[in-house]
C-alpha positions as CSV (number, residue, x, y, z in Angstrom):
1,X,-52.7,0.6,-2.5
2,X,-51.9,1.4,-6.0
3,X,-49.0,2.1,-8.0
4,X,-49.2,4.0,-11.1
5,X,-48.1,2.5,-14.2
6,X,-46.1,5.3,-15.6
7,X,-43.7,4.8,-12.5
8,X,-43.4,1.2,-13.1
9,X,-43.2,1.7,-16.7
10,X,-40.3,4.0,-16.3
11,X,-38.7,1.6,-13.7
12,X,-38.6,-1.5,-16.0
13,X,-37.3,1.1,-18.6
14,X,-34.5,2.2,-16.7
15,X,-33.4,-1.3,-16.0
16,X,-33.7,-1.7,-19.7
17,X,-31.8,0.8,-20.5
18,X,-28.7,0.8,-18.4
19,X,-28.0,-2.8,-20.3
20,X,-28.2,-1.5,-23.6
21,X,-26.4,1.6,-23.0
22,X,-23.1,2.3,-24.6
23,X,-20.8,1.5,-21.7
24,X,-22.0,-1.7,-20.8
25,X,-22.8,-2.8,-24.8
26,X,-19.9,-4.4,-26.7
27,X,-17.5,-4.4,-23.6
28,X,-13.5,-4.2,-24.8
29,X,-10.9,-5.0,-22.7
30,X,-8.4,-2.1,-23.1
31,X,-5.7,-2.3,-26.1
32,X,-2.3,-2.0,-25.5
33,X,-0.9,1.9,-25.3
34,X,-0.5,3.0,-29.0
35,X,2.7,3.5,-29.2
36,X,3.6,-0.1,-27.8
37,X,1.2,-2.3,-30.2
38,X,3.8,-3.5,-32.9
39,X,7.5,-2.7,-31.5
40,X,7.2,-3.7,-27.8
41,X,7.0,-7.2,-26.3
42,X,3.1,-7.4,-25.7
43,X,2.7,-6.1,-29.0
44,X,4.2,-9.0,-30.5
45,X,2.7,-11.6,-28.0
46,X,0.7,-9.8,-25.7
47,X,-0.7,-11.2,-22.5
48,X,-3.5,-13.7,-21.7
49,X,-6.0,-11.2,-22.0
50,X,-4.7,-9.6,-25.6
51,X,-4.4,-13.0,-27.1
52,X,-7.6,-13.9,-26.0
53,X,-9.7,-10.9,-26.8
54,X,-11.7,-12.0,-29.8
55,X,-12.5,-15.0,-27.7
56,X,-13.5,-13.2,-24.2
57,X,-15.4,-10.2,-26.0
58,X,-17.7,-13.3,-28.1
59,X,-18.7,-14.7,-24.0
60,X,-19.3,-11.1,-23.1
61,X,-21.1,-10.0,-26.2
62,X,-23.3,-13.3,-25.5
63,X,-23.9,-12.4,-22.0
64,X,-25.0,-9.2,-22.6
65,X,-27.4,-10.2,-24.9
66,X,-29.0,-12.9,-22.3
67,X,-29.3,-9.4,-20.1
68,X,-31.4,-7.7,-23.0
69,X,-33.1,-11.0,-24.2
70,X,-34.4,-11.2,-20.6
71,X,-34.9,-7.5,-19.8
72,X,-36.9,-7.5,-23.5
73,X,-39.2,-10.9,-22.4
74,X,-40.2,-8.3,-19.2
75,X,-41.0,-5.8,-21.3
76,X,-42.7,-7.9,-23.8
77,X,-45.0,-9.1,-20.3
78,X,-45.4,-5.5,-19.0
79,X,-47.3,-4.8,-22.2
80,X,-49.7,-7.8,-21.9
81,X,-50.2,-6.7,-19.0
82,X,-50.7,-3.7,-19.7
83,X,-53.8,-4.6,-22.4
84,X,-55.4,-7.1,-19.9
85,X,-55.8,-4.0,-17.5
86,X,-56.5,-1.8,-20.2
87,X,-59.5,-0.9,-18.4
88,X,-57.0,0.4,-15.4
89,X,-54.8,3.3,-15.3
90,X,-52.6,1.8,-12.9
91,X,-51.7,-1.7,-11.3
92,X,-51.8,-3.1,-7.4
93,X,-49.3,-3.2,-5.7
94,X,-49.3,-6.7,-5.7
95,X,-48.3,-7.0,-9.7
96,X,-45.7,-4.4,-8.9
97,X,-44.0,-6.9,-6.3
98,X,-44.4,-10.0,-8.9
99,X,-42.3,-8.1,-11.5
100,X,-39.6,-6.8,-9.5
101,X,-39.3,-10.8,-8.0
102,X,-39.0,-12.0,-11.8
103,X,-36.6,-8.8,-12.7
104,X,-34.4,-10.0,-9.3
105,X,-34.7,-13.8,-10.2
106,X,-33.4,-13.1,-13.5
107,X,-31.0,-11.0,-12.6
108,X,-29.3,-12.5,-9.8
109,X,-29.1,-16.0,-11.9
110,X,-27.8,-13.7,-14.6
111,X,-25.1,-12.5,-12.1
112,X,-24.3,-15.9,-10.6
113,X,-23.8,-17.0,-14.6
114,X,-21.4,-14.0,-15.1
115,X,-19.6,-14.7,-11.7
116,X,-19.0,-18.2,-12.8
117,X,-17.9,-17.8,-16.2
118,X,-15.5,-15.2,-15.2
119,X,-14.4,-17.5,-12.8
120,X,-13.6,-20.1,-15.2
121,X,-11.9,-17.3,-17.7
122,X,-9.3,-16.5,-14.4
123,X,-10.0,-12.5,-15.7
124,X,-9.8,-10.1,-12.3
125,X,-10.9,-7.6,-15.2
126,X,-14.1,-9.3,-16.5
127,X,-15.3,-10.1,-12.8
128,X,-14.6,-6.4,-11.3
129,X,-16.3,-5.0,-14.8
130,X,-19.4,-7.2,-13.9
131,X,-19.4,-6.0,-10.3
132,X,-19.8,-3.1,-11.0
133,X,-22.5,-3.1,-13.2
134,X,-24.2,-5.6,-11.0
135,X,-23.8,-3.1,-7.6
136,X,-25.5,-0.4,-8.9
137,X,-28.9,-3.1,-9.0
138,X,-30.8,-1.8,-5.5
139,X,-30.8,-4.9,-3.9
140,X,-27.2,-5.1,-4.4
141,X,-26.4,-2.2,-3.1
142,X,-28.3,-2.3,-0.3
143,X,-26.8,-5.5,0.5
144,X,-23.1,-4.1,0.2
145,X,-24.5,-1.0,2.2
146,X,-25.3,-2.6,5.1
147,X,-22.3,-4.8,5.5
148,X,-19.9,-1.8,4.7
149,X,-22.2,0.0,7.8
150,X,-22.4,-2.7,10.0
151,X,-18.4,-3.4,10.1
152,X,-18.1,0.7,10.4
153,X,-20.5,0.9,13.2
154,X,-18.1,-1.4,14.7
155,X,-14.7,-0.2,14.0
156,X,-16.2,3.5,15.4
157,X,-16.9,1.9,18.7
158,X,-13.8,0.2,19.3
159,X,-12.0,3.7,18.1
160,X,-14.2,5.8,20.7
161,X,-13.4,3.3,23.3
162,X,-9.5,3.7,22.9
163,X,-9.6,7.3,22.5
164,X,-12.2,7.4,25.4
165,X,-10.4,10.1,28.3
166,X,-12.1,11.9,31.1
167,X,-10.6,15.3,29.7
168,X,-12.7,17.2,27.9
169,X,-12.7,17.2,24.1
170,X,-11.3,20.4,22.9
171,X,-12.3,21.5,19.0
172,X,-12.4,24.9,19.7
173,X,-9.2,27.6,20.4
174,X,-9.6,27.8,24.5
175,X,-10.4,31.9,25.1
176,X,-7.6,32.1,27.5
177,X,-4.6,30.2,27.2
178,X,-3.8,27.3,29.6
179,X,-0.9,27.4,31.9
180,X,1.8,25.5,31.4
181,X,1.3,23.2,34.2
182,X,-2.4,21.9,32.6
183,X,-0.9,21.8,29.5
184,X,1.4,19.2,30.9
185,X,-0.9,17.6,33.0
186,X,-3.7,16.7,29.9
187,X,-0.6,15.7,27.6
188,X,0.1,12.8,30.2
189,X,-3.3,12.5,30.6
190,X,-3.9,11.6,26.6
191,X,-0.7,9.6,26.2
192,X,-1.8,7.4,28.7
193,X,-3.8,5.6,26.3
194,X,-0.8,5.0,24.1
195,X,0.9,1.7,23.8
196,X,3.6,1.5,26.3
197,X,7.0,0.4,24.6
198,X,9.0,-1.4,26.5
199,X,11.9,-3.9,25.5
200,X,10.5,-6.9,27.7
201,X,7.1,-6.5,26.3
202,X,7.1,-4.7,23.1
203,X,4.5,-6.5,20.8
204,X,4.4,-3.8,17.9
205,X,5.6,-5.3,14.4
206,X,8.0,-2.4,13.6
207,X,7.4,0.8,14.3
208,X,9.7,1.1,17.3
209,X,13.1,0.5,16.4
210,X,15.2,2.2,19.3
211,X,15.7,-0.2,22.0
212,X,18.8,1.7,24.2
213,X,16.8,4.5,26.3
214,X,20.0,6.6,26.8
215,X,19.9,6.6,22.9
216,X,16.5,7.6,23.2
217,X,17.4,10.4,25.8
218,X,20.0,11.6,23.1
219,X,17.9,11.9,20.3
220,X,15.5,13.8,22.3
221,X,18.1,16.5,24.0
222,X,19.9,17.1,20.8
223,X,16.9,17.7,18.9
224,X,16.0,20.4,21.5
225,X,19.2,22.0,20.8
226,X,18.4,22.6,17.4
227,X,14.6,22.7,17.0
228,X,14.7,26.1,16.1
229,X,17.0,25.5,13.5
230,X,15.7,25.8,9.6
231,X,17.6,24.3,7.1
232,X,16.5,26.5,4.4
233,X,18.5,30.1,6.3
234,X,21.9,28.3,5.4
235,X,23.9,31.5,6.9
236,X,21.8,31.6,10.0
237,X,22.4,27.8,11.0
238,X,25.2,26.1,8.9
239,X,25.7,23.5,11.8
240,X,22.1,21.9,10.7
241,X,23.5,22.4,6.6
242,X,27.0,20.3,7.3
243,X,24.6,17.6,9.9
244,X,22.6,17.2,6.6
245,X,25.0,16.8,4.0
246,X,27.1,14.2,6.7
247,X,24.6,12.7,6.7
248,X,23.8,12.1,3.2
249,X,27.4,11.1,3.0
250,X,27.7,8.4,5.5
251,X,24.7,6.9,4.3
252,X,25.9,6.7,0.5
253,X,29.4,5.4,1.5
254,X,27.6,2.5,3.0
255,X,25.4,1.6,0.5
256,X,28.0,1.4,-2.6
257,X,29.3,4.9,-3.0
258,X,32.3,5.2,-1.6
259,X,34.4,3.4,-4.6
260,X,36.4,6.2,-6.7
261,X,34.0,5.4,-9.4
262,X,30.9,6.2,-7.2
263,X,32.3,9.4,-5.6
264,X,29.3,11.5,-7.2
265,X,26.4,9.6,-5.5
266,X,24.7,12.7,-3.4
267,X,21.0,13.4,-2.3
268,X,19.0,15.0,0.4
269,X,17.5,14.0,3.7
270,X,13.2,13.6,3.8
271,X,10.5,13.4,6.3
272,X,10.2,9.7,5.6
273,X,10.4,6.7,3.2
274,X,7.0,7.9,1.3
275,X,8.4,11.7,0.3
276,X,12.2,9.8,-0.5
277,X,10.1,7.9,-3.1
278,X,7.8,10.3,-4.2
279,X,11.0,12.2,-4.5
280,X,12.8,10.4,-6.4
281,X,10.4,9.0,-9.1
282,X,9.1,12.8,-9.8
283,X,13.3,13.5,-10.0
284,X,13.0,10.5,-12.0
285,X,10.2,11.7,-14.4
286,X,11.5,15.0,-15.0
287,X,14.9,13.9,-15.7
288,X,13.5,11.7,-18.2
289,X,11.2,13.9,-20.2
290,X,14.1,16.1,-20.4
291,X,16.9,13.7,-21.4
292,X,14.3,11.6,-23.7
293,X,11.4,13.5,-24.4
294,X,9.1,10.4,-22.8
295,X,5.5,12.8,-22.9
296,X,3.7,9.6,-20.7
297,X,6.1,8.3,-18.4
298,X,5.5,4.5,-17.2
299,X,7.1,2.9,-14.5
300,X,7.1,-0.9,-13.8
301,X,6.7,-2.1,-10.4
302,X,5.7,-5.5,-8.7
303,X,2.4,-5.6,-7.0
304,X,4.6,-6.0,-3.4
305,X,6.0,-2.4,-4.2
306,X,4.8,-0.1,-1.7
307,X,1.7,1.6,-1.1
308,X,4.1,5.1,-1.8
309,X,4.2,4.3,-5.4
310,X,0.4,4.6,-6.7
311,X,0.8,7.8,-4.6
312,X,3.6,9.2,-6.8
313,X,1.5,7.5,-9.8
314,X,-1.1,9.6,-8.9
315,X,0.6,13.2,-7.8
316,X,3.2,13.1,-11.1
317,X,0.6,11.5,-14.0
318,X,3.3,8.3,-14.5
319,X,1.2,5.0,-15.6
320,X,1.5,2.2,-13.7
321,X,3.0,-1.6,-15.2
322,X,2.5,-3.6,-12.5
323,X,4.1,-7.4,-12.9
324,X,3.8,-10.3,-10.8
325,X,6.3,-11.8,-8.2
326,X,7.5,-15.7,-8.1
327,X,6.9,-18.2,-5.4
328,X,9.1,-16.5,-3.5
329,X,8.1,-12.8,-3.9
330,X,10.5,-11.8,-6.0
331,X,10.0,-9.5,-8.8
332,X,9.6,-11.3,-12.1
333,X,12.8,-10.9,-14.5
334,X,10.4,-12.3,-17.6
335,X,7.5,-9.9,-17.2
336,X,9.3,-6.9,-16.7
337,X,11.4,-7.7,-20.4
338,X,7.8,-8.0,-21.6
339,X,6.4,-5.3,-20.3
340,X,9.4,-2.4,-20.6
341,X,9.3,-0.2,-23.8
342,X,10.6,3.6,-25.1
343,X,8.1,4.9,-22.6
344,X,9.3,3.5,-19.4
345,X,11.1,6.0,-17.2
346,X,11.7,3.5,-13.9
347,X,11.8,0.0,-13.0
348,X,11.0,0.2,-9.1
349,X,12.4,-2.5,-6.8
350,X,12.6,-3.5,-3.2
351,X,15.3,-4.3,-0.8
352,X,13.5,-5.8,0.9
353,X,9.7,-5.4,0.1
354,X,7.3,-4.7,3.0
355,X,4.8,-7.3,2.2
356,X,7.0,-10.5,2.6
357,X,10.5,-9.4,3.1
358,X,11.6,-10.3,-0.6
359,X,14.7,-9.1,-2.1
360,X,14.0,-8.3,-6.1
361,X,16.4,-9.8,-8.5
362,X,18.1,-6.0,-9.0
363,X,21.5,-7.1,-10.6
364,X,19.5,-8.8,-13.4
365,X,16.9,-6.1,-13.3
366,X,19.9,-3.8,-13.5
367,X,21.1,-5.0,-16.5
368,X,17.6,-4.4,-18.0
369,X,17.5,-1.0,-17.1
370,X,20.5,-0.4,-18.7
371,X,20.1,-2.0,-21.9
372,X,16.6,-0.2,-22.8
373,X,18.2,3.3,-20.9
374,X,15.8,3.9,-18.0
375,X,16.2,4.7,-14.7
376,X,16.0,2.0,-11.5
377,X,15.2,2.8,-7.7
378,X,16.0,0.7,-5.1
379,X,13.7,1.0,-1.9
380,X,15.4,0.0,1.0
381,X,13.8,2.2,3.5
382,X,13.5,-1.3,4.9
383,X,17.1,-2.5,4.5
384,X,19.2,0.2,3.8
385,X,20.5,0.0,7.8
386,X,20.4,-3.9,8.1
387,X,21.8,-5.7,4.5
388,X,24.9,-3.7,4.7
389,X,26.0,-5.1,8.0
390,X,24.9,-8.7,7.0
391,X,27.5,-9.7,3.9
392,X,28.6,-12.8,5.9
393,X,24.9,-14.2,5.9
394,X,23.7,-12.7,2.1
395,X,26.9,-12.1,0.6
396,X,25.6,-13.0,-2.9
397,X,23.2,-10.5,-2.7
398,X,23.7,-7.1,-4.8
399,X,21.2,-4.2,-4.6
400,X,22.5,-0.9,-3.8
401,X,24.9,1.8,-6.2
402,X,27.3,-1.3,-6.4
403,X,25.1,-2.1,-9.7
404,X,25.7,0.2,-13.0
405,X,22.1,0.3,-14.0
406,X,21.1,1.5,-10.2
407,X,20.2,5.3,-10.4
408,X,18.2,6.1,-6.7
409,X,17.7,4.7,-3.7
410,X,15.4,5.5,-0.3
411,X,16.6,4.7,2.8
412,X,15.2,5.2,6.1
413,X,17.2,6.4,9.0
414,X,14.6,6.5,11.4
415,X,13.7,2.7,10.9
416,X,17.2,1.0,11.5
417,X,19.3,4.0,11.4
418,X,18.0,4.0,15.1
419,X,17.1,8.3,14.7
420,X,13.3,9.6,15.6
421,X,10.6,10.0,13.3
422,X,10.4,11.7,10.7
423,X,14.1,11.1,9.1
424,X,14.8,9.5,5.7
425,X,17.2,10.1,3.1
426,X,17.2,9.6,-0.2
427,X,20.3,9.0,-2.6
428,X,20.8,9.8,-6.5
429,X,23.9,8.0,-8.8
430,X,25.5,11.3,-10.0
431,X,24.6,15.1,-8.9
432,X,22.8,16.1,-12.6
433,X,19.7,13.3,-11.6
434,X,19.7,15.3,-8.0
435,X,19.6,19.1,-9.8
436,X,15.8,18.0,-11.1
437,X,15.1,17.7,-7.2
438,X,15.4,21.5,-6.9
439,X,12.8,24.5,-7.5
440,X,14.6,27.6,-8.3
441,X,12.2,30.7,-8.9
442,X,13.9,33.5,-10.6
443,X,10.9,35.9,-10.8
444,X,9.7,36.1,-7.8
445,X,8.7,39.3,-5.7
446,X,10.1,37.9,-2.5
447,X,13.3,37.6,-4.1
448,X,15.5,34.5,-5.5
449,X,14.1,31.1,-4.5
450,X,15.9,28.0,-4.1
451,X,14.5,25.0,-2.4
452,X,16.2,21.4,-2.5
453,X,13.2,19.7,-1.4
454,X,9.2,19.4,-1.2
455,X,9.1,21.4,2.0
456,X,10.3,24.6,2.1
457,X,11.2,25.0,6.0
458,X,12.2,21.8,8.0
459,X,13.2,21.2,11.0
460,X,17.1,20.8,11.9
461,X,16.2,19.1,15.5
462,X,15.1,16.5,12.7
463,X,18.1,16.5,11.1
464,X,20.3,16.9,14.2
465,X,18.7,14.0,16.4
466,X,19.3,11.7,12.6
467,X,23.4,12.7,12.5
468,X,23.2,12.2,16.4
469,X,22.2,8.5,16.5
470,X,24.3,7.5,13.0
471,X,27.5,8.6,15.0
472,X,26.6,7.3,18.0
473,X,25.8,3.9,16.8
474,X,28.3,3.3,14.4
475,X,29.2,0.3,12.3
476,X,29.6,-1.7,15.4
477,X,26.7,-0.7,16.9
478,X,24.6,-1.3,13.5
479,X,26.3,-4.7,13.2
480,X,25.5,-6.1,16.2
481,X,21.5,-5.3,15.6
482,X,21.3,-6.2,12.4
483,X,22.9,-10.0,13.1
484,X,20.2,-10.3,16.3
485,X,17.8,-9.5,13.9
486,X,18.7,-12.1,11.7
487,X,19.2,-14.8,14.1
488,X,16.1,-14.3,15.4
489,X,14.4,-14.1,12.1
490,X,16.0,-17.6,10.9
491,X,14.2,-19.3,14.6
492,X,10.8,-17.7,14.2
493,X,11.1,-19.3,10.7
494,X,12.0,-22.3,11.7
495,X,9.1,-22.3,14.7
496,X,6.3,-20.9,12.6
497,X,6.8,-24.1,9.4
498,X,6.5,-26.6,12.9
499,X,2.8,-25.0,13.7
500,X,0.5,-27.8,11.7
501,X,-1.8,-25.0,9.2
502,X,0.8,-22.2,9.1
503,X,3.5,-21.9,6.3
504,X,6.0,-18.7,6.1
505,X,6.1,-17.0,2.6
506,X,9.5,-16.9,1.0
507,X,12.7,-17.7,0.9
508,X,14.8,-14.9,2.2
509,X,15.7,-14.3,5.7
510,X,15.9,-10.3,6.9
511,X,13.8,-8.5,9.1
512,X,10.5,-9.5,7.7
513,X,8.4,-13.0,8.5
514,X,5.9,-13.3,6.8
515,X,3.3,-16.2,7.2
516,X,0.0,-17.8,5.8
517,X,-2.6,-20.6,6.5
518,X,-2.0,-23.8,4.3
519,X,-5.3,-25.2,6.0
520,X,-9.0,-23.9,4.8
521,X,-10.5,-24.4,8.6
522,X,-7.6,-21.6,9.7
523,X,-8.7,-18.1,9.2
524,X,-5.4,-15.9,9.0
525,X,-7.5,-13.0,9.7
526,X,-9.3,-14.5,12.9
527,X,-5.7,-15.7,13.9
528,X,-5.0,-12.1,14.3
529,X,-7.6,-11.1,16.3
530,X,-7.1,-13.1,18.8
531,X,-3.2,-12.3,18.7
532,X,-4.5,-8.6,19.2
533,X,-6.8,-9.9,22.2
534,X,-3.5,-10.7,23.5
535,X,-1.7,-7.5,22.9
536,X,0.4,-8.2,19.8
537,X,-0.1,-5.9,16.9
538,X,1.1,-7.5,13.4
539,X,0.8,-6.3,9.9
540,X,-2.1,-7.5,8.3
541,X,-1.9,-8.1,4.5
542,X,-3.6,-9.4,1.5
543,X,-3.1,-11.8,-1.6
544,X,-2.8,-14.0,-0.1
545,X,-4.3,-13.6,3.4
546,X,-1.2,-13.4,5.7
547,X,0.4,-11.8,8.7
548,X,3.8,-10.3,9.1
549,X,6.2,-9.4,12.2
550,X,8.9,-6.8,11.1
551,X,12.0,-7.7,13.7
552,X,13.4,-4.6,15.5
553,X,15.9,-4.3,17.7
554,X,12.9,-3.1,20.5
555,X,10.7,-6.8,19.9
556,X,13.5,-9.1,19.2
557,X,13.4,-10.6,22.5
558,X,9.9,-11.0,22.1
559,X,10.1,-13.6,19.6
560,X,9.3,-16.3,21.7
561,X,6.9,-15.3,23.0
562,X,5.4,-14.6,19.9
563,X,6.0,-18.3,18.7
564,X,4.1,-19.8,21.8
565,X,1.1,-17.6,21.6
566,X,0.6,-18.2,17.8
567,X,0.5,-21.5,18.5
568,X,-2.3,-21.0,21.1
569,X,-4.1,-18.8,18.4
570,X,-4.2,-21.3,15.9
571,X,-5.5,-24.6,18.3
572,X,-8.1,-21.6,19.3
573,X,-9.3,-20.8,15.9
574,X,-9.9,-24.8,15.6
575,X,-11.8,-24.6,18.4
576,X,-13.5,-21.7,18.2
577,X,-14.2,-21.3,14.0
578,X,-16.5,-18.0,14.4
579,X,-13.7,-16.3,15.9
580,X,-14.2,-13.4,18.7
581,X,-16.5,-10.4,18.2
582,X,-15.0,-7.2,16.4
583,X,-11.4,-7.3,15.2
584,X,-10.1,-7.1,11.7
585,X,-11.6,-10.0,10.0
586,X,-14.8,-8.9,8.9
587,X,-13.1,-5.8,6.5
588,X,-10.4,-7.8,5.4
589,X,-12.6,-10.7,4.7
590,X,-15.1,-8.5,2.3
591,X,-11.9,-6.3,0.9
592,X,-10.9,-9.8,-0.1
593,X,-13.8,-11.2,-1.8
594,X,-15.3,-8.3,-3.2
595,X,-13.9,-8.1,-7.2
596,X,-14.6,-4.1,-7.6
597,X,-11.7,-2.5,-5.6
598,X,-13.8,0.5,-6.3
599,X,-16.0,-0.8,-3.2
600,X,-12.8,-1.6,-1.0
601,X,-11.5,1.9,-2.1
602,X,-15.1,3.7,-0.6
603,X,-14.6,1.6,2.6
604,X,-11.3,2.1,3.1
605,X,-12.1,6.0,3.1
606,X,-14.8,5.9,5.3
607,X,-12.2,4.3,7.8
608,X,-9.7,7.4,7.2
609,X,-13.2,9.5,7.5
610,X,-13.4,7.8,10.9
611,X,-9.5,8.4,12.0
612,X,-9.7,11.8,11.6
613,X,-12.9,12.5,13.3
614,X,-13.2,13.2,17.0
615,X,-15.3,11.5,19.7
């Protein structure tokens, strides 16, 4: 068997040629934004990275010319070759295999070079922009390609087992209609696979937040009453327009805007704590552009600022600034000072943030805001329901209207404020931020249009079912969960620091514990598997490798029980350091060492892919 030499000729070629392309030749790391180069803070001093440039692109330029040195000597030996078989028109197989071993040899020490230089240089940048170069080398891919199947094939059988049902699957319309007794019968049928709440054994970090059933029963009666209901026909169903804007009020009294001075915080009520911040920073962007003329908006977050934010980024064109957070998770006072400029339209904070349960510094970060004139949301989907009922225990801490430079705020009423999902309001400091929220169409054939939100219909059994469970709980009510919240947070603190190889992250006490491995031989990731063979389901997070439980009023009194079987986990992951088959290790272990989030990206679609699919 033969191989021509044309094919091998163009394969050497190729390789050849992708290193001395443009896009890989005399890398740059990326220059400040033009506008910020002389007058801003990096501008003047510039981060490790800017300061370092001449020095970083010198190692890179010499790297890359290693690459072509050693790409040329191959070329320089396919050419002897080529005259000792000048005779031949092609070459065996066997010369074929010998070159792509020396082209694979070189590369790979090549890589393992680059690897360990970026390493040494601390430069996330350097090591994903050599990743990615390197992954598009076959073997390389093929590598990452089989992993990425392999843990797929995996997470698709453990899907089709939990969605397994005796029903049949139905993806098509049925001909005829089903009665209603069938249609009951297979809805029971499905949710039996469901995860059965109940107070005594509720193992779910968050999610279910109503532990009273007859306040369950409420919710669900009164939202029947009004399901029909649309906000949007004001003269049809004002009962649902005066639920919302009670609502809206109640919740901005609490939360610092019921002082004479505060009496024009206002806003709207959501479908949840992602569409009250994607609300509010495209409010907050168009308010801006108006008020300053800022043509690209950047906002300023901390890399714990939730997931909702690169979404907004991404919908509403706004450039991210991400800083980093202090031992303790807070937002860092310092970076953001270096790191703010005429362009920024937001600094975005977190009351608490979801990762760790850290309260941002927002007083000082309010002060920023208002010396450089930009805006400054407070997320407390999270806290909004818990901190205000908790002044005894945190009474030094400031983060809601209270604060000058605070302009929005996110809330979530059907986390804490004990209503159904999908409920969330959020708030605005003064009426003309809350006008931008609106879309008014003047010329339109159907008439005059005037929408306060994203949606144009919603749902007042939403909306009625959210004023139901405020009233009915009360400040008493709230009060009394949010300080058995905090007790028990403050003992599974306390229990989790005992457990030799564990250590909880931060300093502040809410409904968030968060907690890590301080021991190499203790696999946070494997910890959770075996937590999830025993029915808990924690968060799972990254940078570092931790776990969370998010305290609710429905798994408070699970705590213990929590505490005893983590400790079991841990003394089993000693024992037992391959951990158990399947889980969430093996995609959190390669999202975590893998330095092109490019790759994590692609698998972390395939898994949506896999979500939405049926079996």
């Amino acid at each position: 068997m033969t191989v021509n030499y044309n094919t091998l000729n163009h394969f050497y070629a190729l390789s050849l040629g992708s290193f001395r392309s443009p896009k890989f030749r005399g890398f740059r790391f990326s220059s400040p934004p033009p506008k910020m180069r002389k007058n801003t803070p990096q501008g003047k001093k510039g981060d490790w990275a800017v300061r370092n440039r001449k020095q970083l692109r010198s190692v890179f330029v010499q790297l890359n010319n290693s690459i072509c040195n050693m790409l040329s000597l191959q070329w320089q030996l396919m050419e002897i070759i080529q005259l000792w078989h000048l005779s031949l028109q092609s070459y065996s197989l066997i010369d074929f295999l010998i070159f792509s071993g020396v082209f694979i040899l070189f590369s790979s020490f090549v890589l393992h070079t680059s690897v360990q230089i970026a390493n040494f240089l601390r430069h996330e940048k350097l090591k994903s922009t050599l990743f990615r170069c390197f992954r598009t080398m076959p073997f390389v891919a093929f590598f990452i390609s089989k992993e990425k199947q392999k843990m797929l094939s995996q997470l698709r059988k453990d899907i089709s087992s939990s969605r397994s049902c005796i029903l049949k699957k139905n993806e098509e319309l049925p001909k005829t209609g089903w009665p209603v007794a069938r249609v009951l019968k297979e809805a029971t049928a499905l949710k039996e696979k469901d995860t059965v709440i109940s107070v005594a054994t509720n193992k779910m970090s968050g999610t279910v937040y109503i532990a009273d059933s007859d306040h369950f029963e409420m919710c669900n009666i009164v939202y029947s009453q009004f399901a029909h209901a649309n906000p949007l026909h004001s003269e049809a169903f004002p009962s649902v327009c005066r639920m919302e804007a009670e609502i809206v009020s109640m919740t901005a009294k609490l939360l610092g805007g019921g002082s004479p001075d505060k009496k024009n915080v206002c806003g709207a009520i959501t479908s949840g704590g992602t569409e009250s911040i994607l609300t509010a920073i495209r409010v907050t962007r168009d308010y801006m552009q108006k008020r300053k003329k800022i043509s690209f908006p950047e906002m300023i977050i901390a890399i714990s600022a939730h997931a909702a934010v690169y979404k907004a980024a991404e919908y509403f064109k706004i450039q991210l600034i991400r800083v980093g957070v202090d031992k303790e998770g807070r937002m860092r006072v310092d970076e953001v000072k270096k790191k703010i400029n005429k362009n920024t339209i937001l600094i975005y904070t977190s009351a608490p943030s979801y990762p760790h349960g850290a309260i941002d510094p927002i007083a000082a970060l309010s002060e920023i805001a208002l010396a450089y004139d930009c805006c400054l949301h407070v997320d407390a989907c999270l806290g909004g329901f818990v901190l205000p009922f908790l002044k005894a225990e945190i009474s030094t801490i400031i983060f809601d209207f209270e604060l000058a430079g605070v302009t929005s705020m996110s809330v979530d009423t059907h986390k804490y404020g004990c209503a159904q999902k999908g409920s969330s309001v959020v708030l605005y400091s003064s009426r003309e931020l809350r006008k931008f929220q609106y879309t008014s169409v003047m010329d339109w054939t159907g008439g005059l249009y005037i929408s306060p939100s994203q949606p144009g219909s919603r749902s007042g059994g939403l909306i009625s079912q959210t004023w139901a469970a405020l009233v009915h709980m009360g400040i008493d009510g709230y009060t009394t969960v949010a300080k058995e919240i905090y007790a028990a947070a403050v003992m599974l603190r306390t229990e989790i620091n005992s457990i030799p190889g564990l250590q909880v992250i931060g300093e502040d006490i809410n409904m968030i514990v968060a907690w890590k491995s301080n021991m190499n031989k203790i696999n946070i990731y494997i910890v959770n598997d075996i937590l999830q063979s025993k029915g808990w389901q924690l968060s799972v997070l990254q940078a570092p490798p931790a776990l969370h439980l998010c305290i609710t009023a429905a798994n408070v009194s699970c705590v213990p029980r929590l505490v005893a079987d983590l400790r079991l986990s841990v003394y089993e992951v000693l024992s037992l350091p391959e951990g158990i088959k399947g889980g969430k290790a093996p995609i959190y272990g390669m999202a975590g060492s893998v330095p092109d989030r490019g790759v994590v990206g692609d698998l972390l679609k395939d898994i949506q892919d896999i979500l939405l699919s049926t079996y």
